[in-house]
C-alpha positions as CSV (number, residue, x, y, z in Angstrom):
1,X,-12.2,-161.3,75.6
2,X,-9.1,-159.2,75.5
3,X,-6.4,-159.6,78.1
4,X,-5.4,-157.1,80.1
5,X,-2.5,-156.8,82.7
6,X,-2.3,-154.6,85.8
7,X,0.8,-153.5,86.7
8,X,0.9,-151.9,90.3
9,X,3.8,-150.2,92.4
10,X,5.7,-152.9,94.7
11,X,5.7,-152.5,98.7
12,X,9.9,-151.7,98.0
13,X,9.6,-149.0,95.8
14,X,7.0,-147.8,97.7
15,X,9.1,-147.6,100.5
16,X,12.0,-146.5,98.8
17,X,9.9,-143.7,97.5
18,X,8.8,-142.5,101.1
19,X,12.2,-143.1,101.9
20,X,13.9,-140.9,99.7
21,X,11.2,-137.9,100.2
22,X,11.3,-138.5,104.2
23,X,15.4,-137.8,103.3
24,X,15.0,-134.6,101.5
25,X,12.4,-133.1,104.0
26,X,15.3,-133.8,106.9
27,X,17.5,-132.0,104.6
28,X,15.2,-129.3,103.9
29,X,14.6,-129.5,107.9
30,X,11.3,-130.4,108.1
31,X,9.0,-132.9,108.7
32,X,6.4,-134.6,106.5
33,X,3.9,-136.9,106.7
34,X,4.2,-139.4,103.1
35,X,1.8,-141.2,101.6
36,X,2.5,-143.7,98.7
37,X,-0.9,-145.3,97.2
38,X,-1.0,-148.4,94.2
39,X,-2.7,-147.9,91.2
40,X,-5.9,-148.1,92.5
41,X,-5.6,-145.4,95.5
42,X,-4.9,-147.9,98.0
43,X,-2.7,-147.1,100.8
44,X,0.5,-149.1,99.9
45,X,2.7,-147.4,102.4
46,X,3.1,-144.5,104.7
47,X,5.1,-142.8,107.5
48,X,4.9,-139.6,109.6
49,X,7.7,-137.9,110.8
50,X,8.5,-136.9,114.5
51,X,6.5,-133.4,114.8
52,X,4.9,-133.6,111.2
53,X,1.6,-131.6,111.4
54,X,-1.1,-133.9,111.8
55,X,-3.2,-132.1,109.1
56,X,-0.4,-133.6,106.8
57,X,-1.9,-137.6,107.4
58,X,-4.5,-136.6,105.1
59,X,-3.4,-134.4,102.9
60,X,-0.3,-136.5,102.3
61,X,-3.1,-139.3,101.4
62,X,-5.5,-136.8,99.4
63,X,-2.6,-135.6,97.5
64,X,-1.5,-139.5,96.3
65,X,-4.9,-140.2,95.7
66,X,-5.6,-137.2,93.2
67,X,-2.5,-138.3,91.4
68,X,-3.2,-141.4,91.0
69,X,-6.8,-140.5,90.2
70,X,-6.4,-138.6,87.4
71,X,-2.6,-139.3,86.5
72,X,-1.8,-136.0,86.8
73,X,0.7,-134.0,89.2
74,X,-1.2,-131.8,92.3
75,X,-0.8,-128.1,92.5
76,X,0.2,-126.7,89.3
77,X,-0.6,-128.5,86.6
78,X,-4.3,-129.0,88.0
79,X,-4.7,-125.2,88.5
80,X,-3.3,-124.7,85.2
81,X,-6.2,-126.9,83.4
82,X,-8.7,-125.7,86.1
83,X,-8.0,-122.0,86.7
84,X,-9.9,-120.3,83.8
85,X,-12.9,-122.8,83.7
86,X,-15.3,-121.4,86.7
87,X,-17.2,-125.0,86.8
88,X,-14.4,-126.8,86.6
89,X,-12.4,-124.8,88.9
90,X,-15.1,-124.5,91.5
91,X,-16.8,-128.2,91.2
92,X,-13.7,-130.4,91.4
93,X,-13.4,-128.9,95.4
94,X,-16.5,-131.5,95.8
95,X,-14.7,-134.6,95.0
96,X,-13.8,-136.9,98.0
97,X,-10.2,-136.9,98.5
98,X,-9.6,-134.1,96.0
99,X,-6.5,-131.8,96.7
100,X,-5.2,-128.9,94.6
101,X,-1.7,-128.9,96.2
102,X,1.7,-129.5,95.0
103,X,3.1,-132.6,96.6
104,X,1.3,-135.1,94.8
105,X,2.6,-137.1,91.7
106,X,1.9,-140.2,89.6
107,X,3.9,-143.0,89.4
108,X,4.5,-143.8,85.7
109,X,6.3,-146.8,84.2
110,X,5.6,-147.6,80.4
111,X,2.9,-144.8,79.9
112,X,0.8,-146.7,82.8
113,X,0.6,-145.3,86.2
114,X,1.5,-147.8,89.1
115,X,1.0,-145.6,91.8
116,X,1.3,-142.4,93.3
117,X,3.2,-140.4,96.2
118,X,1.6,-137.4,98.5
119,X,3.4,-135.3,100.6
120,X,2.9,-132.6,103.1
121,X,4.3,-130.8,106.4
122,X,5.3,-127.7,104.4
123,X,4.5,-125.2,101.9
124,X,3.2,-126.9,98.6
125,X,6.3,-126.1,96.8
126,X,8.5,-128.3,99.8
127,X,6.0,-130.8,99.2
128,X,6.8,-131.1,95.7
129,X,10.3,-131.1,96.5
130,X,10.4,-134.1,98.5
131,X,7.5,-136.0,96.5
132,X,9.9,-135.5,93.3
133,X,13.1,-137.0,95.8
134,X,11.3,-140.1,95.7
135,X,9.8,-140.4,92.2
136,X,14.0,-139.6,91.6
137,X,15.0,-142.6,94.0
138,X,13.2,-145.0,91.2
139,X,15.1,-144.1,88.4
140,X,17.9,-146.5,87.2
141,X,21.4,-145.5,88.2
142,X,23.6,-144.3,85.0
């Protein structure tokens, strides 16, 4: 039997990832709700601002989920592979915690995805802004 290792985001970069996007949305002035899963879509940590919409909980959470799902950023890069393929375009709405979005991103270390962060309390493109704040607050200092 082969062996295989599963590597999965740790509760401190998860935090320092919701962290680092809850920082940016202050800056941009608003508030988000944030959503960091592990590798396997599990909740790992999140956080809701003061005044974040509420709608955000689960789209912050469906966002993280279809990154880590399918490895691939929300909003897009998903509308980019869907938007000329009616089935495709039209059938992946009928997956459970499916969102086309920006805000949503993969984790990846060593061409394996550890986890995933979702954002939302703004317009997509905000989103995206503070999801890629925290996916910058893991990289190694120079």
């Amino acid at each position: 039997m082969d062996n295989y290792t599963k590597r999965s985001i740790s509760l401190a970069d998860a935090g320092r990832l919701a962290e680092a996007a809850i920082a940016r949305a202050r800056s941009l002035g608003m508030a988000i709700a944030v959503t960091v899963v592990d590798e396997s879509g599990i909740t790992k940590f999140f956080a809701r601002m003061d005044n974040a919409p509420l709608i955000g909980v689960d789209a912050s959470r469906k966002k993280a989920v279809t990154a880590v799902g399918f490895g691939l950023p929300t909003g897009d890069p998903w509308f980019g592979m869907i938007k000329d393929d009616p089935i495709l375009r039209e059938g992946v709405h009928g997956f459970n915690d499916f969102m086309l979005m920006g805000g949503g991103l993969p984790v990846i270390v060593d061409d394996q995805v550890i986890g995933a962060i979702g954002v939302s309390g703004g317009h997509y493109s905000q989103d995206l802004e503070c999801a890629l704040a925290g996916l910058d607050s893991l990289k190694p200092l120079p």
